[in-house]
N, C-alpha and C positions, 0 to 999 in steps of 0.2 A: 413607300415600301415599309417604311416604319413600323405604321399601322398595322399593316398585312402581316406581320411578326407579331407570335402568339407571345403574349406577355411573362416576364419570368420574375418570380418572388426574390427578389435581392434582401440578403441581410446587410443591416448598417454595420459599421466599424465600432460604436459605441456598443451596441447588442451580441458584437462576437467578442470584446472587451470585458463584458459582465457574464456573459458563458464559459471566457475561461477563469475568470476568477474564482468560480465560483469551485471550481475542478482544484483549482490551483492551492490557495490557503485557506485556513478556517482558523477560530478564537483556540481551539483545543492546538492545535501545531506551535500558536506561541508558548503556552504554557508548557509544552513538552520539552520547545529546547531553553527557554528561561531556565528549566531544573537544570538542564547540560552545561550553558554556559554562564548564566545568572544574567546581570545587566551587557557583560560582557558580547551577549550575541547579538546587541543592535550595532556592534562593527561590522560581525560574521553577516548580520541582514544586508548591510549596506554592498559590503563585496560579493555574496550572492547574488543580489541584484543588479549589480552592474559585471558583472567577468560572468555569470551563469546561465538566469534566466530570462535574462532578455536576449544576449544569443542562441539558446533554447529557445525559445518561442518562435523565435525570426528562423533557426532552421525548421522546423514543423512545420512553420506556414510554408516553406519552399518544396517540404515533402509531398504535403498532403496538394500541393498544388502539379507538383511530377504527376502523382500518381492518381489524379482524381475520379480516372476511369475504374477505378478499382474501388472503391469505397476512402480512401485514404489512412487506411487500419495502416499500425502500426507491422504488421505480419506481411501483408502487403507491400510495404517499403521493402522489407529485406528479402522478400523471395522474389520481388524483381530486380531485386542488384544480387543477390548471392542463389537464386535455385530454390527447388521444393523443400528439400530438406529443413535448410538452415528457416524459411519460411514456418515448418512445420514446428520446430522446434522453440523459432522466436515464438508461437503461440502458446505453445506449451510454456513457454517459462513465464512469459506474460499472464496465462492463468495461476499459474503455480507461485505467481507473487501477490494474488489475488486472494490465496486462502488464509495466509495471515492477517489479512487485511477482514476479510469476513471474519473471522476468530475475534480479532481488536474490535470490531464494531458490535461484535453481541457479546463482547462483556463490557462494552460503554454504557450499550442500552439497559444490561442488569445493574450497572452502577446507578446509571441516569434515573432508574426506577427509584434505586436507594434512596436516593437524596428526592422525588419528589413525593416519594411516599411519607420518609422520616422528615427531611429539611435537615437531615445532619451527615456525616459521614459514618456511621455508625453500622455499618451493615458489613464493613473491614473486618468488625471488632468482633461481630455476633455470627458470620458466613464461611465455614471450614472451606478449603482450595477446593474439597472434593463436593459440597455444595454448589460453591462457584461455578466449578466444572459442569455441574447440573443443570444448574440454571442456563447454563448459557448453551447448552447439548437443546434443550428443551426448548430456548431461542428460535435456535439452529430448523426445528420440526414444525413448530409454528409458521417459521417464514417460508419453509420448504410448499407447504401447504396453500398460506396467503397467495404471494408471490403467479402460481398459476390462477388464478380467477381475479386478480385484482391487477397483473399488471400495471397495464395503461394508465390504470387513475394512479397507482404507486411513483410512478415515473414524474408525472406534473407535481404530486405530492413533496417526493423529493427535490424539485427543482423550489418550489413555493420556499419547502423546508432551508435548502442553500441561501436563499436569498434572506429568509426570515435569520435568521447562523447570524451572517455577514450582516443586518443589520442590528444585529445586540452586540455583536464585537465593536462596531462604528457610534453606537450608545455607549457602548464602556467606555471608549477614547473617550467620548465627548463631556460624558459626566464626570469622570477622571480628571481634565482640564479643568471643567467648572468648579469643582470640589476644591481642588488646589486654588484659581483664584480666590474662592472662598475663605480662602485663610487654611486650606489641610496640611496635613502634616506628610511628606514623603518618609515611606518608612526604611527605603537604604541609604545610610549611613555611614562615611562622608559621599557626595554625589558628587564627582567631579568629572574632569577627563579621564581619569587612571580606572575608575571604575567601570568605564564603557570599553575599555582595551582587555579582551581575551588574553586569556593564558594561554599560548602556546604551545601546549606539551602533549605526550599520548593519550590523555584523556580527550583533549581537544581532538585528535583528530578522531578518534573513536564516537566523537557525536556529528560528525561533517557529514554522515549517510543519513541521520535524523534531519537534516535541514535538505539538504538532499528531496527525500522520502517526504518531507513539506509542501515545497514547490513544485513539485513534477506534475502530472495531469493534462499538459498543455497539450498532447498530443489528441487527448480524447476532440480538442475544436480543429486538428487536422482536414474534417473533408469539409467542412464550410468557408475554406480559403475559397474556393472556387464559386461559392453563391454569392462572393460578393460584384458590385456592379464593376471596381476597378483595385480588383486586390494590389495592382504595385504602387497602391498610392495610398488604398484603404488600410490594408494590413497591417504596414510600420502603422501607423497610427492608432489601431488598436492595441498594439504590444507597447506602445507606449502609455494610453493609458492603462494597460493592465499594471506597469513598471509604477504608475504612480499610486494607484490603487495599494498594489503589493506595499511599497513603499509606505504608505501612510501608514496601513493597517502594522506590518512587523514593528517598524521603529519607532511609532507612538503607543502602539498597541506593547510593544514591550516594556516602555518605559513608563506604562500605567501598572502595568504589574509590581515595577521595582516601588511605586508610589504605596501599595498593598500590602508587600511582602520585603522582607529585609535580606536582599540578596545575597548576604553574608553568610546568613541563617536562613534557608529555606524547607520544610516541612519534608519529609523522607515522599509523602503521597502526593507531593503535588502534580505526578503526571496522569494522576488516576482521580485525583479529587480537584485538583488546581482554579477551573474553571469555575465550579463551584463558588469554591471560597471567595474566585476574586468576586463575584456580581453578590456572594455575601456580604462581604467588607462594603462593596459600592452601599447595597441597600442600609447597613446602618450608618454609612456617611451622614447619606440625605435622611435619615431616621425613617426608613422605609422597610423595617424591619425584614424578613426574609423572602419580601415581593416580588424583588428582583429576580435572587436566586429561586425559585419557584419558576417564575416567566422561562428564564433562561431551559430549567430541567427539562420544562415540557417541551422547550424550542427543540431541543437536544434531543431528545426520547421519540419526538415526532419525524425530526430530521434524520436520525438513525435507522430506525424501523423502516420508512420508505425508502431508503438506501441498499439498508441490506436485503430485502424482500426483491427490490430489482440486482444487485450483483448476485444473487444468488441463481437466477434465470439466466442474466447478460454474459454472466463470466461460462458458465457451465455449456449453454448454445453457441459463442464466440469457437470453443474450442473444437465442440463437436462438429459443427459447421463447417469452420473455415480451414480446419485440414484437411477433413477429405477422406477416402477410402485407404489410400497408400499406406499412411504410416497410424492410423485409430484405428483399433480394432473394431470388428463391427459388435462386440456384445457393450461399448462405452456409446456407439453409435443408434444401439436401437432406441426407437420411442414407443410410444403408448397412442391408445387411440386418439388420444387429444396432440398427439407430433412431440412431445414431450420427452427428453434426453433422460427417462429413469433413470439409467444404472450410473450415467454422467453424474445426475443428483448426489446416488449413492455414492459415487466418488467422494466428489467433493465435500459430503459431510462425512463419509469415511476419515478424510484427510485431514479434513477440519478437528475430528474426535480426536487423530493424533497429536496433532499439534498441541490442544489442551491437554493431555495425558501425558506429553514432555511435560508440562511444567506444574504437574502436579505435586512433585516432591519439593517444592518451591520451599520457603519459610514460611509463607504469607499470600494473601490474596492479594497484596499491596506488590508484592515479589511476580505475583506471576502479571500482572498488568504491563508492570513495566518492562517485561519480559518480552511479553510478546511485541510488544509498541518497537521493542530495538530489533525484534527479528525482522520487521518491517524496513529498517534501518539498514538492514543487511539486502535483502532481497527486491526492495522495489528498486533501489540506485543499481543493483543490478543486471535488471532489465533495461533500466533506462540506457544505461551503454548501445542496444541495440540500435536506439534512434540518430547517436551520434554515429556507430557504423554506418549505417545506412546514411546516412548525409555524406560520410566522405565518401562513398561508395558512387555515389550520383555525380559529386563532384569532383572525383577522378577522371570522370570521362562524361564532363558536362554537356558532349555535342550528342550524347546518347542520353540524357533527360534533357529536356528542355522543360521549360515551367514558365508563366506566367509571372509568377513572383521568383527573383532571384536576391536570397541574402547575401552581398558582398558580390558585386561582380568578378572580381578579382580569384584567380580559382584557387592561387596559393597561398593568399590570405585566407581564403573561404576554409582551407583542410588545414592552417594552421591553428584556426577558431576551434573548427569540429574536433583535430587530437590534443587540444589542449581539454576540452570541457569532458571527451572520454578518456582522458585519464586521469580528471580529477573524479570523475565519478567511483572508475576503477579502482581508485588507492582507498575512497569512500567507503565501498563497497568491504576491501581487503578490510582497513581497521576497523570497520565496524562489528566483523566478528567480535571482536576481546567485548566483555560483557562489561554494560556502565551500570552504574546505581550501586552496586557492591564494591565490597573492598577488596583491595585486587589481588590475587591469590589466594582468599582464603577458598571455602570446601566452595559455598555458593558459587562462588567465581569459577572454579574448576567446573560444576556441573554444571553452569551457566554455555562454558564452553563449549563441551561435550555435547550438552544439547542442540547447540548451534551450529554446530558440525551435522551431527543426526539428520537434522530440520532441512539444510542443504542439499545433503546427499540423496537423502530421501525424493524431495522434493522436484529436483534437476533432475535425479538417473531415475525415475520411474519414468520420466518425458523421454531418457535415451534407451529404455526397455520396451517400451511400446512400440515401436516400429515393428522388435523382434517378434514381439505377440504377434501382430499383424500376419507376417510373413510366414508364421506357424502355423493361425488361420489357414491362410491360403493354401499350404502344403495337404492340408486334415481334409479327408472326404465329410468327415461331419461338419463341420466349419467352425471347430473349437480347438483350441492350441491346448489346451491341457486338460483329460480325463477330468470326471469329478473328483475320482481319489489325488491326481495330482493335486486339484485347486485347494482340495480341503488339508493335504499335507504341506503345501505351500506357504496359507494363512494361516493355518497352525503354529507351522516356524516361525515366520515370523512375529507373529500376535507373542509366544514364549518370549524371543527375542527381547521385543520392546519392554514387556513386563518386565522381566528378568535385568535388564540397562538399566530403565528405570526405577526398579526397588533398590537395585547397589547404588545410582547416583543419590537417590535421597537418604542412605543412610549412614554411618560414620562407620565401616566398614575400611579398617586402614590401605588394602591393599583395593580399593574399589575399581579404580581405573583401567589397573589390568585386567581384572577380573571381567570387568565392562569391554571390552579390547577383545578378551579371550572369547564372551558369550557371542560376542557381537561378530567374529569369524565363525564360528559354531552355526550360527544363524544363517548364514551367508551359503555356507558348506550344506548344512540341511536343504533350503532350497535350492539349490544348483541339483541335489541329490534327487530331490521330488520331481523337480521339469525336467529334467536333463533328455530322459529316453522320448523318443515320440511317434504316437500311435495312429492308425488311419491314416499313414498317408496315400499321397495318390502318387497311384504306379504309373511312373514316366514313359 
């Protein structure tokens, strides 16, 4: 009978293993929180990895296995334990944590250029914010374009490119050891125990969404629990070697860094230039002059570009898609003759444009990197909270999911895991607002704030506004929720709005704040004022 059974393509434990890793961390994530917590965060790695993400993992695998009739999306999970809506929404904020993230990835790639063009960092020094901004808008048109005709090959590209990542970060370890037995010189200073112990205070927790925003991804290997031959035997086992993986890479991979840089004293750009310098420093160890750092740029620049080229398709069709007619209006909805989400696009580099024109009044092009890197900080850990919802959710009323793979048989233990890990997310999330890399209080730090509120509100309540569009739609015999005069009095308002926030946050302008407060309800009051009336509708 065997035979007579059409054969099915199983994925190994070890190949679902190096899939999620590859989602999971990269050489640029150690460097990010090295600047937050110095040597200090090979403790933070150590309890990340065991209280975090490897009960993270082990719930994902139990999700994507409830729900594998559905594709095992993360949206999916929560609109079959909470309703359309909440479903609706988990997509939206899942996209909506995704534009910061294309923003950070095409100003890598302008960076990444920097340095494989020059071989130095110098492109800080010579690149005005509103250049930057250019460049990276210009990014943004490039990929919009690539992106439909090159798909498919971009996707394998990108995976090559992960894999290529992960291994120059496992050459750094290795060369990093070898150099030290060689007779090198560690460059932080004294290295002891007390060195690897974090400081505990508000700063600390204000960088726990950065490591956070590190690790997470692992949902993206959700629907391949189910291809495996024997996921409740196969899958701990790959979450275990992801654990040692991870493992190797953070804790040795950080304390190659500390071998580089002097933890004590570390460089204001290291989360924008970091990676760089280190595979610099490698290359004149071994007298290999800037070989190294070269290999790495184009690793970087190749792995990026195929990256962003596909989230800029994946993210924009995920959301158009998989909500639906109910709550996306249908003008985000329409395509082109190639099926193509146009105005979706236009969104999302609409959104994208904002995001960098926050942080144009930055100090520096050094300022707004790390800028954007910590909104990231903010906004991915708190999406991630949905997947622990949706895990105690199933296992509430575990005789109404049943799964293949179950983490923790035990159901009280199982929902004391999942609210312990969402609410270390959640408090994550909460202090990661207060802005790091500045000094605390002064103006930076204020408009740091400000902006990170902005970036929020924005970002969430256009996800809670769009249903209404929707509904307005549908009321309109034309099938348009607001006249042309409304939409152009609407983006009017607003577009003043933001300018207007934004020229008072970058200037020293004593009373700015309120001012910023005052224009920013004036704004708010304008458009309520332009949508509010509504025309064509259909007579009931």
């Amino acid at each position: 009978m065997e035979d007579l059974e059409p054969k099915k393509n199983y994925i190994s434990w070890p190949i679902l293993a190096l899939m999620d890793f590859v989602t999971v961390i990269g050489f640029d994530d150690l460097t990010y929180n090295f600047q937050n917590q110095g040597m200090g965060v090979i403790t933070s790695w150590i309890i990340m990895l065991f209280l975090y993400v490897i009960p993270y993992s082990l719930m994902v695998g139990q999700l994507g296995s409830v729900f594998n009739h559905e594709g095992g999306g993360l949206t999916s999970w929560v609109r079959g334990t909470s309703g359309e809506f909440l479903g609706y929404f988990t997509a939206w904020t899942y996209w909506a944590a995704s534009i910061p993230y294309v923003v950070d990835t095409a100003n890598s790639i302008v960076v990444g250029l920097g340095w494989a063009y020059s071989g130095n960092a110098s492109l800080q020094s010579h690149m005005s914010n509103g250049w930057f901004a250019f460049w990276t808008l210009i990014t943004f048109l490039v990929f919009i374009f690539v992106q439909s005709r090159f798909k498919r090959s971009l996707e394998v590209l990108s995976t090559i490119g992960g894999i290529a990542m992960f291994g120059m970060t496992v050459l750094f370890v290795l060369m990093t050891f070898t150099a030290l037995a060689r007779g090198g010189h560690i460059a932080t200073q004294p290295m002891n125990i007390h060195t690897i112990i974090p400081k505990f205070d508000l700063h600390y927790l204000t960088t726990i969404g950065l490591l956070i925003y590190a690790v997470n991804g692992a949902e993206l290997i959700a629907p391949f629990v189910t291809k495996m031959r024997h996921p409740k035997r196969e899958f701990p086992k790959a979450m275990i070697m992801l654990a040692v993986m991870t493992a190797f890479l953070t804790i040795f991979g950080s304390f190659s860094l500390g071998v580089f840089f002097n933890a004590y004293h570390l460089p204001n750009d290291l989360k924008m230039n970091g990676s760089y310098y280190a595979f610099q420093a490698l290359g004149k160890q071994y007298h290999l002059g800037n070989s190294l750092m070269y290999i790495f740029a184009w690793t970087e620049v190749f792995y990026l570009a195929a990256l962003l080229a596909v989230l800029l398709d994946a993210m924009t069709r995920m959301l158009i898609s998989d909500t639906g007619a109910k709550y996306m209006p249908k003008v985000l909805r329409k395509t082109n003759g190639n099926g193509l989400p146009v105005n979706g696009y236009l969104l999302t580099c609409g959104l994208s444009a904002f995001i960098m024109l926050l942080g144009i009044f930055l100090p520096s092009m050094n300022d707004i990197f790390n800028w954007l890197l910590n909104l990231n900080g903010i906004i991915s850990p708190g999406v991630t909270c949905w997947i622990f919802y949706a895990f105690i959710k199933i296992r509430q009323d575990s005789q109404k999911f049943p799964s293949d793979y179950v983490y923790i048989k035990n159901d009280k233990l199982a929902l004391s895991v999942g609210w312990w890990c969402l609410i270390i997310t959640a408090v994550a999330t909460i202090f990661g607002i207060g802005p790091q890399d500045v000094t605390f209080g002064g103006a930076t730090w204020w408009y740091e704030l400000v902006i990170n509120f902005v970036a929020i509100i924005v970002l969430v309540g256009l996800g809670v506004l769009l249903p209404y569009v929707t509904r307005r739609e549908n009321r309109s015999t034309t099938g348009s929720a607001f006249t042309r005069l409304q939409w152009s009095g609407i983006l009017a308002a607003l577009f003043l709005t933001i300018v207007g926030d934004l020229y008072l946050g970058g200037s020293n302008y004593q009373h700015n704040i309120i001012s910023i407060v005052g224009i920013s309800i004036l704004g708010i009051i304008l458009v309520i004022t332009f949508g509010w009336k509504e025309y064509n509708l259909i007579e009931e």
